[in-house]
C-alpha positions in Angstrom: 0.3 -9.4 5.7 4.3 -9.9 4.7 5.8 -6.7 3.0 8.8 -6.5 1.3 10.1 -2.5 0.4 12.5 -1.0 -2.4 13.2 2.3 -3.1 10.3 3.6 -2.0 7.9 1.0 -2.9 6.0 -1.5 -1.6 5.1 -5.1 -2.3 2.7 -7.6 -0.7 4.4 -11.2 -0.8 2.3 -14.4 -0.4 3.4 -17.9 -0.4 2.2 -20.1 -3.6 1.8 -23.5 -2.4 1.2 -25.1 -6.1 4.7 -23.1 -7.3 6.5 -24.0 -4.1 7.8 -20.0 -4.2 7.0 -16.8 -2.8 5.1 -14.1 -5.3 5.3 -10.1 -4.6 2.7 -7.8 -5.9 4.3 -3.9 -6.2 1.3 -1.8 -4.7 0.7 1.7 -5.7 1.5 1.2 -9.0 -0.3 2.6 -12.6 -0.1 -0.7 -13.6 1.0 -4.7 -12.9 4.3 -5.5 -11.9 4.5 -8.9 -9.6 7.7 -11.4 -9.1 8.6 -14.7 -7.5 11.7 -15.9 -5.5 12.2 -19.5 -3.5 13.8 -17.5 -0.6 14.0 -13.8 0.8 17.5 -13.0 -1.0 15.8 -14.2 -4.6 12.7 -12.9 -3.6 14.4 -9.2 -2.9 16.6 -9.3 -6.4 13.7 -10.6 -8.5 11.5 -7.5 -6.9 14.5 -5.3 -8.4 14.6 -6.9 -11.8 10.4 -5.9 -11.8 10.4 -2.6 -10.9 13.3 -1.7 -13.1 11.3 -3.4 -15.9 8.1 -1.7 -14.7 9.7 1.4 -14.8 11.5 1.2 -17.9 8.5 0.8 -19.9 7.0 3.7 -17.9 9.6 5.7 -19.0 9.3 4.7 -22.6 5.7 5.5 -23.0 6.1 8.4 -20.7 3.8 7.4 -18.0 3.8 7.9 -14.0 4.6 4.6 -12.6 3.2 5.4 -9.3 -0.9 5.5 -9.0 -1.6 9.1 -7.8 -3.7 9.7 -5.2 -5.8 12.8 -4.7 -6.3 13.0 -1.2 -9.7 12.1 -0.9 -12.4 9.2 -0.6 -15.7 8.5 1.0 -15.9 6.6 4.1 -19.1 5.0 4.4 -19.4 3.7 8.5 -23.3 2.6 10.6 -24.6 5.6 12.2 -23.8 4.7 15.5 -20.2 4.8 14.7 -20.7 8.2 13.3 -22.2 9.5 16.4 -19.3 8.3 18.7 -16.7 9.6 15.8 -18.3 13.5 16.6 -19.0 13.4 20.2 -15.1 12.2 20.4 -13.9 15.1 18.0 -16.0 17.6 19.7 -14.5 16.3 23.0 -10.8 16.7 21.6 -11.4 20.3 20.2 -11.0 18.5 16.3 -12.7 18.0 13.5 -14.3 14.7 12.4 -11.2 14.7 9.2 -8.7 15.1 12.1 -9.3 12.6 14.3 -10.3 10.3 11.7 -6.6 11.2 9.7 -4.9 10.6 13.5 -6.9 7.0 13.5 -5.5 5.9 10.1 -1.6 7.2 10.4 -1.5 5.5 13.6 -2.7 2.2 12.1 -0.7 2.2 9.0 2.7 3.6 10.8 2.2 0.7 12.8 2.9 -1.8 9.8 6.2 0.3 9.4 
């Protein structure tokens, strides 16, 4: 997946065949904000122009632009998977929640 980042956030950019032009999506957000360019330089200042908007009217109606996230979610996985997930903790001295936090920061620092 292409990501573009500004100030902080993120966006996922596509290519539209039928528009001939790239489209971002801003991830993260409390609401909709997307753009379009023909070419990376386009692309970049239209994904300012959005945000600023975004935020502008996040301002004015005095909500947080970024989704907030508590910390938490359920992780459904087969059984066998949970058996080699606590034999592996146990053998490491962690919990289940740390080895499984090591697994994801590892895979998504390696988008960075």
């Amino acid at each position: 997946m292409n990501m573009m980042t500004l100030d902080g956030y993120s966006a996922k950019i596509e290519y539209n065949a039928e528009l001939d032009m790239f489209r971002g999506e801003v991830l993260g957000l409390t609401g909709g904000a997307d753009f379009y360019g023909k070419n990376p330089k386009e692309l970049r200042a239209e994904f300012k122009k959005s945000l600023q908007v975004f935020r502008d009217v996040c301002r004015e109606k005095g909500i947080e632009p970024r989704r907030n996230f508590s910390g938490k979610f359920n992780l459904r996985i087969p059984p066998e998977l949970h058996e080699k997930l606590a034999i592996a903790a146990q053998a490491e001295g962690k919990s289940i929640n740390t080895l499984a936090q090591e697994a994801l920061r590892q895979r998504v620092e390696a988008r960075d």
